[in-house]
C-alpha positions as CSV (number, residue, x, y, z in Angstrom):
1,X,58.4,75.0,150.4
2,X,57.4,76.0,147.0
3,X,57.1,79.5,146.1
4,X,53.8,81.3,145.5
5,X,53.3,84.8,143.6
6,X,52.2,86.9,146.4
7,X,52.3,90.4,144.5
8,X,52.5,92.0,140.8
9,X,54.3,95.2,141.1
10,X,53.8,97.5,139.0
11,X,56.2,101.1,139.3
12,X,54.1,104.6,138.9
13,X,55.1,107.9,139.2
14,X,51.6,107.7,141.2
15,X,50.8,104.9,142.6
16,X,47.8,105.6,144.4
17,X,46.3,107.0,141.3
18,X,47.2,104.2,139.2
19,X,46.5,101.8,142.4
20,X,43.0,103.7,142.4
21,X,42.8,103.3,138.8
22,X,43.1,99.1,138.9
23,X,40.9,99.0,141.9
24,X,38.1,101.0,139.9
25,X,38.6,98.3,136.7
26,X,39.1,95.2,138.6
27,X,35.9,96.1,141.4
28,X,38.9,95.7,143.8
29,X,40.0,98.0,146.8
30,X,42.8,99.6,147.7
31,X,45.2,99.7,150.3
32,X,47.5,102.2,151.6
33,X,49.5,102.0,154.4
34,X,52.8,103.7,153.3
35,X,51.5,106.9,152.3
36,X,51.6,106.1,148.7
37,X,54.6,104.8,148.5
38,X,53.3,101.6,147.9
39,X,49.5,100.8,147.6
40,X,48.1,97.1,147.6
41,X,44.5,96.6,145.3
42,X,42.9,93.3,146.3
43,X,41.3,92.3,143.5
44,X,38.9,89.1,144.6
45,X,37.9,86.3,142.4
46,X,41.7,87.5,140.3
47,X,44.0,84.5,141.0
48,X,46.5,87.1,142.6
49,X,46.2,88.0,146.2
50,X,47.7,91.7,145.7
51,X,48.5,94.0,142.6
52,X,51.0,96.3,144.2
53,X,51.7,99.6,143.1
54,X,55.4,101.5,144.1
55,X,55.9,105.0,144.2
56,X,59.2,105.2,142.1
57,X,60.6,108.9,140.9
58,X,61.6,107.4,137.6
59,X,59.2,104.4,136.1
60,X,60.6,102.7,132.9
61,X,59.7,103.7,130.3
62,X,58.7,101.9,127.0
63,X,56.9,99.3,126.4
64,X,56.6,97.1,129.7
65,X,58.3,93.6,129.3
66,X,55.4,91.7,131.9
67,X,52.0,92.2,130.8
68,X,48.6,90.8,133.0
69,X,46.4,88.3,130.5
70,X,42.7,89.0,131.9
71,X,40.1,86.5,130.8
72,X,36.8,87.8,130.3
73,X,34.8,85.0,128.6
74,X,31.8,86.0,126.6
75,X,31.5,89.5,128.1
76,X,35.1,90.3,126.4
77,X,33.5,93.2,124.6
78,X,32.0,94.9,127.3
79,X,34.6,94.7,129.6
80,X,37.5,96.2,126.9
81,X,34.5,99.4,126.8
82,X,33.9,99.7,130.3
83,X,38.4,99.4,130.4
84,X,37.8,102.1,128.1
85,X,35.2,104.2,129.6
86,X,37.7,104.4,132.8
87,X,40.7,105.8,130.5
88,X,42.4,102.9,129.1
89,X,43.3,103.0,125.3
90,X,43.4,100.5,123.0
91,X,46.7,99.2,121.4
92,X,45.4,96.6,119.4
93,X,43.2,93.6,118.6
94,X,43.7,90.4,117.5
95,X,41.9,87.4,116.4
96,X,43.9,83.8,116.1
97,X,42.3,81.1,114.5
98,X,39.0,82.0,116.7
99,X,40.8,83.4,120.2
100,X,40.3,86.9,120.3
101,X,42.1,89.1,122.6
102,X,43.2,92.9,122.7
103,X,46.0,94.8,124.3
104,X,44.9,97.8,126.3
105,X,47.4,100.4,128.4
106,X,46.0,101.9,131.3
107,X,46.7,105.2,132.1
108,X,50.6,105.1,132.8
109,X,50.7,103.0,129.6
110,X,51.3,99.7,131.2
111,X,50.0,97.2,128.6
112,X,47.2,94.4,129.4
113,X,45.0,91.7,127.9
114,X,41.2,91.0,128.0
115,X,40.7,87.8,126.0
116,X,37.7,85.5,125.4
């Protein structure tokens, strides 16, 4: 049987804060079963079932070695603002030979990408 990404898990200090936080960005909802230990956002029309979020009393810290590559298509602009308007900051932009993407952190600093 071949294996299938179920989950990305991301660890938080807060988990359903930053769970509430993804769920808000991605017009997902959350789920919490465990009390905040770990929360579930299902995110639909993301090819992910679940983005999972785990209570952890010491996340890593730096800068995260697994990043999510979000697509946007021609709305790229407006979806880096409205990333923004919900407390993301921006880490940079960049523009290859016509693809344009930038890298956003969302509010525990985990680092993303909204391209074309």
């Amino acid at each position: 049987m071949p294996l299938t990404i179920k989950h990305v898990t991301f660890d938080s200090a807060d988990a359903r804060r930053l769970a509430s936080w993804w769920a808000e960005f991605l017009r997902g909802d959350v789920h919490d079963s465990t009390d905040g230990w770990y929360v579930l956002v299902q995110a639909p029309g993301t090819s992910v079932e679940y983005l999972g979020f785990q209570r952890v009393d010491d996340p890593t810290g730096g800068k995260n070695r697994l990043h999510l590559d979000l697509t946007a298509g021609p709305d790229r602009v407006a979806e880096v603002e409205r990333a923004l308007s919900l407390g993301a900051t921006t880490v940079a932009d960049h523009d290859v030979g016509g693809f344009r993407w930038t890298v956003l952190a969302d509010p525990d600093g985990n680092q993303f990408c909204i391209s074309d």
